[in-house]
N, C-alpha and C positions, 0 to 999 in steps of 0.2 A: 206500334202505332198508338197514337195516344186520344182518350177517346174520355175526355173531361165531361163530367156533367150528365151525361146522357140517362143514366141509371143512376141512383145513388141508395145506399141503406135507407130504409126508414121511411123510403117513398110511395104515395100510393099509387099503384099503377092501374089498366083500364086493357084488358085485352078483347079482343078479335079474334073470334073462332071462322074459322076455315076449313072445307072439307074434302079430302079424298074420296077415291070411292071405297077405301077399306078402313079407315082413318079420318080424325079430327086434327088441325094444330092451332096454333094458335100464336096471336102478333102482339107484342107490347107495343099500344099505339104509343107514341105515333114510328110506328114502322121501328123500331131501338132493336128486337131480338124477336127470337120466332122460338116455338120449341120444336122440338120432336114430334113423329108419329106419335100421336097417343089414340091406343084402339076405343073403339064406341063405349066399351061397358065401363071405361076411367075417363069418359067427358065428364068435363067441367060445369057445374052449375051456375057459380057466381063468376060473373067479366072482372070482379076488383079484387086488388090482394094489395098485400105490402111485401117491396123487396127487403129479404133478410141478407143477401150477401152478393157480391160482385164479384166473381174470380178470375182473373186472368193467368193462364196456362201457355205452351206452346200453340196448344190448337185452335185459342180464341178467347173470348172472352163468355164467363157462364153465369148465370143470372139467378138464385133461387129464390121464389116466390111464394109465399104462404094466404092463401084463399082461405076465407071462413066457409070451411061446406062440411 
């Protein structure tokens, strides 16, 4: 599937924290990717980062992101 545009290197992204009841995640708006579980004591401080890389695998497409915290 091809999925142009959406993410790119070098961009600054804006996410959206969400919470479980044992866990935080979090949304690259607008709606693009979600992460994982991530437990309480590795929440995130800052919503803004820049994406360092875009990988696409069998299992999807993965996003890494570098926050200044």
């Amino acid at each position: 599937m091809e999925r142009p545009g959406l993410v790119e290197e070098g961009q600054e992204i804006t996410v959206t924290e969400g919470l479980l009841p044992s866990n935080y995640y979090y949304t690259i708006d607008p709606a693009v990717a979600m992460s994982g579980n991530i437990p309480f004591r590795d929440r995130l401080k800052s919503r803004k980062g820049k994406v360092l890389s875009v990988l696409e695998n069998e299992r999807g497409y993965y996003i890494t992101v570098e926050f200044d915290e």
